[in-house]
N, C-alpha and C positions, 0 to 999 in steps of 0.2 A: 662276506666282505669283499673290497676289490682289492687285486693286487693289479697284476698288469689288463693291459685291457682287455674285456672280454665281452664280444660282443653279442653271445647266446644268449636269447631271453630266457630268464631265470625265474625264480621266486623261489630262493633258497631260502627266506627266514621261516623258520618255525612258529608255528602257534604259541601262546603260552602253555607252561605246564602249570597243573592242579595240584599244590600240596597238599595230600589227602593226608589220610594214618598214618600214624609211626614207622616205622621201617623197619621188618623184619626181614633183614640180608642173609643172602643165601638160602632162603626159605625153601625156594624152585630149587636149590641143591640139595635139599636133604634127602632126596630121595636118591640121587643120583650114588651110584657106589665110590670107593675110596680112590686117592689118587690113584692112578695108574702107573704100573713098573715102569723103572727105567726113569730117566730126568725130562722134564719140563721145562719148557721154556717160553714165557709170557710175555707178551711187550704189551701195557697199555699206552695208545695210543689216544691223548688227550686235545680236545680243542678248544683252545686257547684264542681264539678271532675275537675282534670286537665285541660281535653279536650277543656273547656271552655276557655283557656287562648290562645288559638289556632286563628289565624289571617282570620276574615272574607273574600272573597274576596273582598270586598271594602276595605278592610284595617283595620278594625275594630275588636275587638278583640269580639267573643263570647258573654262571660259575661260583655264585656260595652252592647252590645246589645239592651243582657237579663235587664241589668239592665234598661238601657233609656226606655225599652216599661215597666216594671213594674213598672218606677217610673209614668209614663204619667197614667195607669194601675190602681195604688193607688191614688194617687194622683186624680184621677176624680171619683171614689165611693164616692157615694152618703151618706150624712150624718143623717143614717138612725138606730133608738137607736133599733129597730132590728137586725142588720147585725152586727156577729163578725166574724171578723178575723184573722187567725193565719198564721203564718212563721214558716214551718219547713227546713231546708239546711241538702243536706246530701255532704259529700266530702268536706267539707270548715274547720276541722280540720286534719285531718293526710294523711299523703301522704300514695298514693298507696300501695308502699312496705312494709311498717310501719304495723305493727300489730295493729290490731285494725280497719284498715281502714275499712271492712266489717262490721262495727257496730260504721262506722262514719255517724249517724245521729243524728240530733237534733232539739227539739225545740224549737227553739229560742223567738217567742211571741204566748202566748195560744189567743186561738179563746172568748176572755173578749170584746167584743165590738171593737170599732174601731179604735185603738191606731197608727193612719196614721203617725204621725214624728216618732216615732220607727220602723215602719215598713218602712220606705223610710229609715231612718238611716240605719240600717240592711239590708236594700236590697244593696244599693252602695257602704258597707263597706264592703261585703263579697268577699275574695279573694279566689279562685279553688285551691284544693289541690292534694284532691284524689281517691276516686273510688266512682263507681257507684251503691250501696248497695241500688234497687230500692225495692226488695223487703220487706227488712228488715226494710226502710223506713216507705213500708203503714202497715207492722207489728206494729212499733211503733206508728204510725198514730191513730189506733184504741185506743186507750188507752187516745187519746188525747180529742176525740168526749166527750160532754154528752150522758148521755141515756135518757134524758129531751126529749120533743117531740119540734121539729121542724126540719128544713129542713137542711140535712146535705151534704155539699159539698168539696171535694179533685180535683185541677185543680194543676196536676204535669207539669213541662214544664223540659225538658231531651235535649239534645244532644247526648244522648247517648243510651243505651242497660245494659240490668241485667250485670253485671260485676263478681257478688260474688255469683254465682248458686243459687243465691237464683229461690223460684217456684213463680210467680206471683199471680196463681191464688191463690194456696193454702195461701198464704196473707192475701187471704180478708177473710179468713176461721176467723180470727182474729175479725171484725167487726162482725158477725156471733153468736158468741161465745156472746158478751156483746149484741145482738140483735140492733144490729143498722146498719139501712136501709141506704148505702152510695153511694149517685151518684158521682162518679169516668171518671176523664176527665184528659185524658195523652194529651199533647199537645209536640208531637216530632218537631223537629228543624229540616229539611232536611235528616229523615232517609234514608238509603238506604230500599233495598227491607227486605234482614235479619232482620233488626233488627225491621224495622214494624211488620214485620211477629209474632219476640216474642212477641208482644203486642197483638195478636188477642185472642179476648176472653176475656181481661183484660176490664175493664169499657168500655169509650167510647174512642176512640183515632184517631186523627186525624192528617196526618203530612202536615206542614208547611213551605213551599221553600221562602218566604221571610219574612220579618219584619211588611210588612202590614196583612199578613196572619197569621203572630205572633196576631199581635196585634189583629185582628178578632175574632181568635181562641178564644182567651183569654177573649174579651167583650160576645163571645156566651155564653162561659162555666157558665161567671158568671152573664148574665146576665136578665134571671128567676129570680134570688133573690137580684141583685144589677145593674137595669138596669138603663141607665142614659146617655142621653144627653150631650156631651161634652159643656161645657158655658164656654168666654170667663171670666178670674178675670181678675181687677185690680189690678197691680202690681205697686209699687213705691222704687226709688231708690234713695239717697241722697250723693254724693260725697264728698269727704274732703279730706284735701292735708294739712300736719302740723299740723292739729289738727282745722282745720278752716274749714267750708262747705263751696265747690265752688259753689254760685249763676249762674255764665253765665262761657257759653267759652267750655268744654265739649259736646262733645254727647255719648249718651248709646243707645247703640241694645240690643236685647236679640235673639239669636238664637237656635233653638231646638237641642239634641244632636241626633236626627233620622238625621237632615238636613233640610231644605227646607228655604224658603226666612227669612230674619232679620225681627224683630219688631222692626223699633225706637221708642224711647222716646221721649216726649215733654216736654219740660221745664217751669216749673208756679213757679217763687219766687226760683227758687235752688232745686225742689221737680220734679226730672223726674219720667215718669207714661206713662204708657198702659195698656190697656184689650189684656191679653195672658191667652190663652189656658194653662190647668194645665197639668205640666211633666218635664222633666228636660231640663235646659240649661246653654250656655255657656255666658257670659257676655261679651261685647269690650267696652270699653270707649277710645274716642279717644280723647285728650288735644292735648295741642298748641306743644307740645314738644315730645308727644310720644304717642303709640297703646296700651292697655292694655288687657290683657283677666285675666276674672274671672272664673274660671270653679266650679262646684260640688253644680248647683244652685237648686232647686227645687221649681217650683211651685203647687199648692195645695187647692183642697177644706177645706175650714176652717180654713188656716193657714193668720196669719196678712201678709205674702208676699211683707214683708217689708225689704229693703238691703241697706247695707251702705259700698260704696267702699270707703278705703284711698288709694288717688293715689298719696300719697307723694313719688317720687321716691325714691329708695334704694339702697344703691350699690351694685353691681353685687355681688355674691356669687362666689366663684372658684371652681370647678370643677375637679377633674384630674382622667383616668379611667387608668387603669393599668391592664395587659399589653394595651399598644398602638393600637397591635392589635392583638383581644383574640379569641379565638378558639369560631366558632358557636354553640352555646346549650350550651357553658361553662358557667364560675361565672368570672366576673371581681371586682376587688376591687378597689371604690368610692372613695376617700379625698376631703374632704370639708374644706374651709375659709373662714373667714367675712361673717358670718352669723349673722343675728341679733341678741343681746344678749336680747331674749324675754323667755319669762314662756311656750309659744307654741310648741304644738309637731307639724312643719313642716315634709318635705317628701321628700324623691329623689327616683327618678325614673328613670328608660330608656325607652324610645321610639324612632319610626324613626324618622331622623331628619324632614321629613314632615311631619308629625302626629300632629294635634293641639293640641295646650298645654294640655287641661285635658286629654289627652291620657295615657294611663301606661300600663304596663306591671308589670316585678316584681318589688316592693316596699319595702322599710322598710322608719317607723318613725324616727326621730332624733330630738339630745336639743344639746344647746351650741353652743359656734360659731364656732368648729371645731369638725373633729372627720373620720371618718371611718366603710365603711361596705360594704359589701357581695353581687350582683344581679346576678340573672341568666338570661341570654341573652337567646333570642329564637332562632333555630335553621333556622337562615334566613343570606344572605348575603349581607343585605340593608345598609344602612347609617344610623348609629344611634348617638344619644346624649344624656348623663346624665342630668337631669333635677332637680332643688331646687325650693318645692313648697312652698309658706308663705302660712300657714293656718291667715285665717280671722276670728276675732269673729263669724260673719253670717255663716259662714260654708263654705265659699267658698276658693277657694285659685285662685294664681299668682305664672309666673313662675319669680324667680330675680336672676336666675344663670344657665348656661349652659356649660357643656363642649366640649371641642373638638371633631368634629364630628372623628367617628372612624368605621371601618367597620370591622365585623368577618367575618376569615374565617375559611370552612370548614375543618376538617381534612382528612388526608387516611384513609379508612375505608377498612379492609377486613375480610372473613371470611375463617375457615380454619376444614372442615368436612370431614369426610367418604362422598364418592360420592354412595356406598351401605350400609343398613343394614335392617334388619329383622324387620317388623312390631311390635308396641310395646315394642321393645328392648331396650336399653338404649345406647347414643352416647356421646362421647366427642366433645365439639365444644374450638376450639381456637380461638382468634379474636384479632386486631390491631384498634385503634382506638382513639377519645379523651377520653371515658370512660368520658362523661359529665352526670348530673345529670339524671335519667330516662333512658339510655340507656341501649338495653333489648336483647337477643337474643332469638329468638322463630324460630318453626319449623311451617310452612304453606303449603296447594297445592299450585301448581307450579299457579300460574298468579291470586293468590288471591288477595284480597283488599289491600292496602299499611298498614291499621289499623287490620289485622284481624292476628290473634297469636293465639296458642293453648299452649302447657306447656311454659316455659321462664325461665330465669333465665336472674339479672340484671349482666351488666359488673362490676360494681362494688361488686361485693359478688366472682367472680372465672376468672382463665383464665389457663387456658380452665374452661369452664364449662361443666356440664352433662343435657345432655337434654335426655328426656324417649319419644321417639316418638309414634305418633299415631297409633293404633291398624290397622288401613285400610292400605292396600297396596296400591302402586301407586307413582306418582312422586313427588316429593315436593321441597321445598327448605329450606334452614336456614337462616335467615334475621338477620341484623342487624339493628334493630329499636330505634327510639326518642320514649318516650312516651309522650310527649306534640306534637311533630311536626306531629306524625306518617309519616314519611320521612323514604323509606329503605336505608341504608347508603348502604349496601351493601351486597350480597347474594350467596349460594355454592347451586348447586342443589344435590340435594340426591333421590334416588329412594327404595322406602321401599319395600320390599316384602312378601308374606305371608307366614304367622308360621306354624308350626302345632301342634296342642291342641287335648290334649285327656284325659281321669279318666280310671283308672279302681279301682273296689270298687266290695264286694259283691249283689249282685243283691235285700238280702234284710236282715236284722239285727234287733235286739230285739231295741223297741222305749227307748231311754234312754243309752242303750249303745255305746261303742265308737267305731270305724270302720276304718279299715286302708287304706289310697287312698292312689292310688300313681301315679303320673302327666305326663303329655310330654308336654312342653311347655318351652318358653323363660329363667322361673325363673325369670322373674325383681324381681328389689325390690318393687312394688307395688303390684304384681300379688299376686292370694289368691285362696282356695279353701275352699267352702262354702256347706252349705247345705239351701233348702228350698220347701217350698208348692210346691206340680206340679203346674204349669203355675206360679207362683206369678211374679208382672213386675219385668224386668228389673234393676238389681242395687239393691233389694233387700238382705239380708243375714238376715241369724240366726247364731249360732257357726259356725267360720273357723278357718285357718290356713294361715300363708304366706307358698308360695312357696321358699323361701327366707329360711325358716328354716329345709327342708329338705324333702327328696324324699325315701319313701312314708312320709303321713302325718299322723297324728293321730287328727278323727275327732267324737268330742258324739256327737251324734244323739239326736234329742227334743225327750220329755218325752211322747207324744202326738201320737197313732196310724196312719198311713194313707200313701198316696201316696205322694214320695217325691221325690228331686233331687238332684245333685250334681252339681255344675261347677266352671265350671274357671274363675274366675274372673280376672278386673283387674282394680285400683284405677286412674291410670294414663287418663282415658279418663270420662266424664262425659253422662249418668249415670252409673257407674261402667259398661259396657257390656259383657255379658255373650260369651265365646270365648268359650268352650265346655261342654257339659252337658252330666249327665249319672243317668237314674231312679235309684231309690231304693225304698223298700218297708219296712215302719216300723211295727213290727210285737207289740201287746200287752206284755209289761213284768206282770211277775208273783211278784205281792207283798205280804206279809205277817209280822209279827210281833208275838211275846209269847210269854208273861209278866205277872206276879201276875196281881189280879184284884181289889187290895187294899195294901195301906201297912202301914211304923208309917209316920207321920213326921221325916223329914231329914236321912231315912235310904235309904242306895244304894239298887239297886236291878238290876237284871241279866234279860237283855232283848236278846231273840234271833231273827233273821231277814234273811227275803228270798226276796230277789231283784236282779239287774245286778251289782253292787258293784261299776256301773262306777265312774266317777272323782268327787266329789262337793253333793253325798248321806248323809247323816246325819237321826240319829236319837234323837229327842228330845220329849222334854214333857212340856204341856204350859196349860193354863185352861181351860176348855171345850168350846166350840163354841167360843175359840180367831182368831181372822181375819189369812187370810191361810198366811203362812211368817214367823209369830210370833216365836218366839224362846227363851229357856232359858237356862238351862245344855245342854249339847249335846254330841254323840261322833259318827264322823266319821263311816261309815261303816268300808271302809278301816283299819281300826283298829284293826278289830277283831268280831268273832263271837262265842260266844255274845257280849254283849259289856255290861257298865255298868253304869249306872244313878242312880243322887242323886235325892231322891223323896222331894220337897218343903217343906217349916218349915210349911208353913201355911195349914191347912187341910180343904179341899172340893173336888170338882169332876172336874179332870183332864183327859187330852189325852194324848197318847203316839201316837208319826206321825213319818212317813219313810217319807223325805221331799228330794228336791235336789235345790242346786243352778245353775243348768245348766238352767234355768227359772226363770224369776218373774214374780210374788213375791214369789220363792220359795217353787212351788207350793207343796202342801199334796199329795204322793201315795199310803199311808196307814195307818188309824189310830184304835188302841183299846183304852177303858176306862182304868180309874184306879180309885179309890177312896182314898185318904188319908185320916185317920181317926187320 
């Protein structure tokens, strides 16, 4: 997903995954031996970004997935008063474009022991929003660990790739810092080859093409310190219809939400029961009159796994989606009637119409027995239905209203570019289209990934918009893109070609003063010219200038002797890449100062000064061996020679310092005493 802009080319979406077999969790653990002495400490670290709401090929959305193996996941850790656990979600409050989404994480339960129905609550209830801020994440992470001694573990599970430039490694620079030793286990979802690749070198990572390999992944990582045997529970269920338990006549299954065969129930006195595997499922009760499903069930070590369906029928809820039939990837709007007049926040939802009931997509809550709201459809052309869920005290729900089946369609999509321009230059793009929510225009090589974008702008912010393209020459194209479906609606090719960059600058200048470049290059509004160390990488800077602000530039030079350079910079690609370079040589300045060598309290006195005069020099006076920065009167070089200072009320032994702000902490280039008396 995007947060802020990033202009690396990417292709962070993942393939579909394959719902193969049932799910035997923790399986890859059983061999593994028993927790390990001493406490534990686990942070899963979930991804919650958009991407996740993107339709498996089976049909299945992402995050139901994610969710069904970590409930099965939690739900079977062992209940061990060593082993705590935490949940952190990054992308599950602000969308993409939104500000802030690059320091959309959080921790939503600290690693306190094993607080399993919050962490199951939490896991199922989190909805994807927006970017993928992985590094900032285990930034935050650190902070989260004790520095207590035991055994510290992070098992991230992704869909995706860094989104917001953040540096992986330098991340874990963070745990480092507070001295804590942390085994780090990324568990990717069907990366492509790219975005594994950004993971090398990061902890231990391994990617995973289906759900049983989900699941594996996931029993490996954790289980040296929470390893365990999947064991059937006993689970019981109690019917009622009117406010009365139905003794006979009913059957109840319970089915897993991975898939695989039904458990039924058996009936003793009105009290049905089986030994089920813990993890999430879906309910059917089947009466004399009708089929029922309960979905949003959860089974669990340590939980009483006790449920009680009313299956007093209800009358249908009404439905109505508006328009009739709504643009793909648009928002339709809902109307509801005959709702039960209950204290419950029930749900409506969209799904396809084959999708089994607990299925969703996007959601909002509702109260009352009528009323109106907002869904965003996904960028699909299937057969879909508005869906009215009754929440049940147990936490489960039924669906008791549906609407008219209705089908989106796509709209015209086109794009409208220069077919030439100049590498790193800057283009107008126009575009026709529904302008649905997350729709983006980015410029990519010509036959790249359908998910892979470099700068963008969303359709909804301009039309035309400006797009600043990539510094490389070569062929490319402009895309019209979904940021949930990554779907190209539709595409102009362009072929960039290369610029020419150049500096000229004195060959070598007094360290500290300021030096006039003047450029051959594009001008963007990104582009910059910089000064820095010979060799220093890539994308570093000290004092610049934009190109943007005029030709020559005017550039001070660090305070610091030695071998250095100039270039061209340019913001628009990541990590700023150097486009032309030119040596320079910083030559030592001559400082000086001559001043009394005592004087009264609070009398002025006349300081003269030999320096380069450049921009941000000051002369001040501060107390003998104060930390180098410090400052109190002062005056400008630029002001005049000499210049003139109030000597302190208070009398002891003082410095007079030739200081510059072209540096911090503003460092000292020259100081004599003085003594106040």
């Amino acid at each position: 997903m995007r947060g802020d802009v990033d202009t690396t080319f990417r292709t962070g979406r993942p393939r579909p995954v394959h719902l193969l077999a049932p799910l035997l969790l923790l399986g890859a653990a059983q061999a593994q031996s028993g927790p390990s002495s001493g406490p534990s400490y686990v942070q899963l670290i979930l991804d919650a970004s958009g991407s996740m709401f993107t339709r498996l090929e089976g049909g299945q959305t992402r995050i139901a997935a994610a969710q069904a193996v970590l409930t099965d996941f939690i739900g079977r850790l062992p209940d061990d008063p060593g082993l705590n656990v935490g949940l952190r979600l990054y992308g599950a409050r602000t969308q993409a474009a939104e500000s802030g989404a690059c320091q959309d994480s959080e921790l939503v339960l600290p690693m306190r022991g094993l607080a399993r129905q919050e962490l199951l609550g939490t896991v199922n209830q989190t909805r994807p929003r927006g970017a993928t801020p992985i590094a900032y994440s285990l930034t935050q992470a650190a902070a989260d660990f004790p520095t207590t001694p035991g055994r510290k573990l992070i098992v991230l599970v992704t869909d995706g790739q860094e989104s917001c430039r953040g540096d992986l490694k330098a991340s874990l620079d963070a745990f480092k810092a507070r001295g804590i030793e942390v085994d780090l286990r990324i568990i990717g979802i069907d990366l492509d080859a790219r975005a594994q690749q950004s993971f090398a070198g990061v902890g231990t990572f391994v990617n995973t093409r289906s759900v049983p390999e989900l699941a594996a992944a996931l029993g490996q990582a954790v289980g040296p310190v929470a390893a365990s045997a999947p064991v059937k529970l006993p689970v019981t269920v109690t019917l009622t219809s009117g406010g009365a338990a139905l003794a006979s006549g009913p059957t109840v299954s319970f089915t897993a939400a991975l898939g695989g065969a039904s458990e039924a129930f058996g009936n003793a006195g009105g009290v049905y029961s089986a030994q089920v595997l813990p993890g999430a499922y879906t309910a059917t009760v089947q009466t004399s009159s009708a089929t029922q499903t309960f979905g949003g069930l959860t089974v669990s070590v340590g939980a009483p796994n006790r449920f009680t369906f009313d299956v007093t029928p209800v009358s249908g809820v009404s439905l109505k989606v508006e328009p009739a039939q709504p643009v793909a990837g648009g928002r339709v709007q809902i109307s509801f009637s005959g709702a039960p007049a209950s204290g419950t926040r029930n749900w409506i939802t969209v799904a396809r119409k084959t999708d089994p009931d607990p299925a969703y997509l996007d959601y909002k809550t509702v109260q009352g027995v009528s009323g109106q709201l907002d869904l965003t459809l996904p960028d699909d052309e299937s057969e879909f239905e508005a869906r009215y869920h009754l929440a049940n005290p147990d936490g489960s729900t039924r669906v008791i209203g549906r609407s008219a089946p209705f089908t989106p369609k796509r709209a015209t999509v086109s794009v409208t570019a220069p077919t030439t321009a100049a590498a790193g230059s800057t283009i107008q793009v126009g575009w026709t289209g529904p302008n649905n929510p997350g729709d983006y225009l980015t410029i990519v090589p010509i036959g790249a990934a359908p998910s892979a974008y470099t700068n963008y702008f969303y359709t909804r912010d301009a039309n035309p918009g400006t797009l600043t393209v990539p510094t490389q020459p070569g062929d490319y194209e402009v895309r019209y893109n979904n940021d949930l479906s990554n779907r190209v609606l539709a595409s102009a090719p362009i072929v960039l070609s290369a610029n020419t960059y150049a500096l000229q600058a004195p060959d070598s200048a007094v360290a500290g003063s300021v030096v006039e470049v003047r450029w051959t290059g594009p001008g963007n509004r990104p582009d910059y010219v910089t000064i820095v160390k010979t060799g220093a990488p890539v994308g570093t800077y000290l004092n610049y200038f934009y190109t943007r602000d005029g030709n020559p530039g005017k550039l001070k030079t660090p305070v610091e002797p030695g071998d250095y350079e100039l270039r061209y910079s340019t913001e628009a690609a990541s990590p700023n890449p150097t486009l032309a370079t030119r040596p320079i040589k910083l030559t030592a300045a001559s400082y000086g100062l001559q001043a009394p060598r005592e004087g009264k309290p609070g009398a002025s006195i006349q300081i003269s000064w030999t320096g380069p005069n450049s921009p941000g020099e000051y002369v001040t006076i501060v107390k003998k061996g104060a930390p180098v920065g410090t400052y109190t009167v002062y005056f400008y070089t630029r002001n005049g020679n000499p210049g003139t200072l109030k000597l302190p009320a208070e009398p002891g032994e003082y410095e007079i310092r030739y200081s510059t702000e072209a540096a911090s902490p503003n460092p000292t280039l020259f100081s004599v005493p003085i003594t106040v008396k």
